[in-house]
C-alpha positions in Angstrom: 4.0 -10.2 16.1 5.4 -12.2 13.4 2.7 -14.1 11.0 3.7 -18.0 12.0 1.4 -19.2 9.0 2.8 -17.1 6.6 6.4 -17.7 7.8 5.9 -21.8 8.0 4.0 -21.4 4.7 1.1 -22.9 5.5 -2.7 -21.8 5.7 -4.0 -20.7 9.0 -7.0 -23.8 8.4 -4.2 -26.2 8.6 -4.4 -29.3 10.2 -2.4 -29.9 13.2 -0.4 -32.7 11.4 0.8 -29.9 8.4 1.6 -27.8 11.0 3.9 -30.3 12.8 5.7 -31.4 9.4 6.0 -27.3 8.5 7.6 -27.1 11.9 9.8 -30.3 12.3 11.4 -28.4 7.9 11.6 -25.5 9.0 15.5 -24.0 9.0 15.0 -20.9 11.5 15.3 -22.3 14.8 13.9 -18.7 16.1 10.8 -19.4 14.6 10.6 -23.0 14.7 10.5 -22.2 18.5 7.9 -19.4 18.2 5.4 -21.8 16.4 6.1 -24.5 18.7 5.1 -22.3 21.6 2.2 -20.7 19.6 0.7 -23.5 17.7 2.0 -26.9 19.7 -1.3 -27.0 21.5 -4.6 -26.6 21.0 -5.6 -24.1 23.3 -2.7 -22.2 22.6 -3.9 -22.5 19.0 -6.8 -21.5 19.7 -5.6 -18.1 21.0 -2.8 -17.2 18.4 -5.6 -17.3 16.1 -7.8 -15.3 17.8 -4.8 -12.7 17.9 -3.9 -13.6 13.9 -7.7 -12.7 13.2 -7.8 -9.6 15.0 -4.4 -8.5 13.4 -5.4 -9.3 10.2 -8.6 -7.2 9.8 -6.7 -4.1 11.7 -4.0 -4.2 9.2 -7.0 -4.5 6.8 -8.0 -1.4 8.6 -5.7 0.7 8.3 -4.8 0.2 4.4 -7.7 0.9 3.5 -7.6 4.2 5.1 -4.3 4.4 3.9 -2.0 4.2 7.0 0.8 2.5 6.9 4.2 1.9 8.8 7.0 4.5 8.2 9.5 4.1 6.1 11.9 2.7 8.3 9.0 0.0 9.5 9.7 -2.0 6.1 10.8 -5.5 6.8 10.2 -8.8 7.4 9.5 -8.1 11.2 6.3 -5.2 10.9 4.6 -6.1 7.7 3.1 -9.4 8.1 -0.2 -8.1 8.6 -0.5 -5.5 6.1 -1.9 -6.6 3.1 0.3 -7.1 0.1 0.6 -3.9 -2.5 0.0 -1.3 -0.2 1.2 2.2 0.3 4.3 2.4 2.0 3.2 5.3 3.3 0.2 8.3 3.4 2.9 10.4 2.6 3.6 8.2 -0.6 0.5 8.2 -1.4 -0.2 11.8 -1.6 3.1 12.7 -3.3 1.8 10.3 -6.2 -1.3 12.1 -6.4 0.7 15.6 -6.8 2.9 14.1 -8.9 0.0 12.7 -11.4 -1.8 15.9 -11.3 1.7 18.0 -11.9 2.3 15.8 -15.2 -1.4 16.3 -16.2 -1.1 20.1 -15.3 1.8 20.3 -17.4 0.7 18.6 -20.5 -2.2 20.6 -20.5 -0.7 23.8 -20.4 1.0 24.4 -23.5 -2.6 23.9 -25.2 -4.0 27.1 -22.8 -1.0 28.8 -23.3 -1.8 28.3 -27.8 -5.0 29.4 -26.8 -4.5 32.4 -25.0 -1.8 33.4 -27.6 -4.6 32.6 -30.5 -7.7 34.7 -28.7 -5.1 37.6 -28.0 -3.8 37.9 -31.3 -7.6 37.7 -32.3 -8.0 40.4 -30.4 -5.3 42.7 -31.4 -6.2 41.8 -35.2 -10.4 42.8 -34.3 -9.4 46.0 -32.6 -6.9 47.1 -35.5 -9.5 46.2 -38.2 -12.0 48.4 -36.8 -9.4 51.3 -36.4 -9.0 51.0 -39.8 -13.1 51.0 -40.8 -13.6 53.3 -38.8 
C-alpha cells in the first residue's frame, strides 16, 4: 500500500480542502486516482487512516527490531512505511557490525603482537642472564 500523504505531500491532519487542491496538482494520474478513491470521502477517510496508522507503527515495529525488506524490496512501491534511515537489511546490519569489529581487531593487533615480541625477548634475555650468574 502506497503512503497517499506522503506521495501528495501533504500531512495526514490535512484538511479536506488541502487534500482536494494536492489532488486536483498532482501529475500521476495512477495516484491521483488512488487518493480520490482513498481520501474523496469521509468515511473512506476515515478508514485509510485507520490502515495508514496501523502501517505506520508496524513498520515502526519492525525497524526497531531491525527487519527490513530485502534487497530487491527497495523502491518507491514497499518503503513508504519504513521509517527513513533504516537498515536495508539485518543482514546489512550485522555485516557492519563484523566489519567495525574486524577494523578494530586489526588495529589493535600489531600493539599485541609488539607486546608479545617485547615480554618474549624479556624472557629470553632473564633466562640467559641467569645462565650466565649462575
Amino acid at each position: 500500500m502506497r503512503d497517499l500523504y506522503l506521495r501528495l505531500g501533504i500531512p495526514p491532519t490535512a484538511t479536506a480542502e488541502e487534500i482536494e487542491h494536492a489532488i486536483r496538482h498532482c501529475a500521476n494520474q495512477s495516484l491521483k486516482a488512488d487518493a480520490q478513491a482513498a481520501l474523496g470521502s469521509p468515511e473512506r477517510r476515515a478508514e485509510y487512516d485507520d490502515m495508514h496508522q496501523l502501517l505506520g507503527d508496524i513498520g515502526r515495529l519492525r525497524a526497531g527490531l531491525g527487519l527490513t525488506h530485502a534487497p530487491h524490496w527497495h523502491g518507491d512501491a514497499a518503503n513508504d512505511f519504513s521509517p527513513p534511515g533504516a537498515p536495508t537489511t539485518r543482514q546489512a546490519q550485522l555485516t557492519r557490525k563484523l566489519d567495525v569489529a574486524l577494523q578494530h581487531y586489526q588495529q589493535r593487533r600489531p600493539r599485541r603482537l609488539w607486546l608479545t615480541a617485547a615480554i618474549t625477548v624479556g624472557l629470553v634475555v632473564a633466562h640467559l642472564l641467569g645462565r650466565l650468574l649462575a
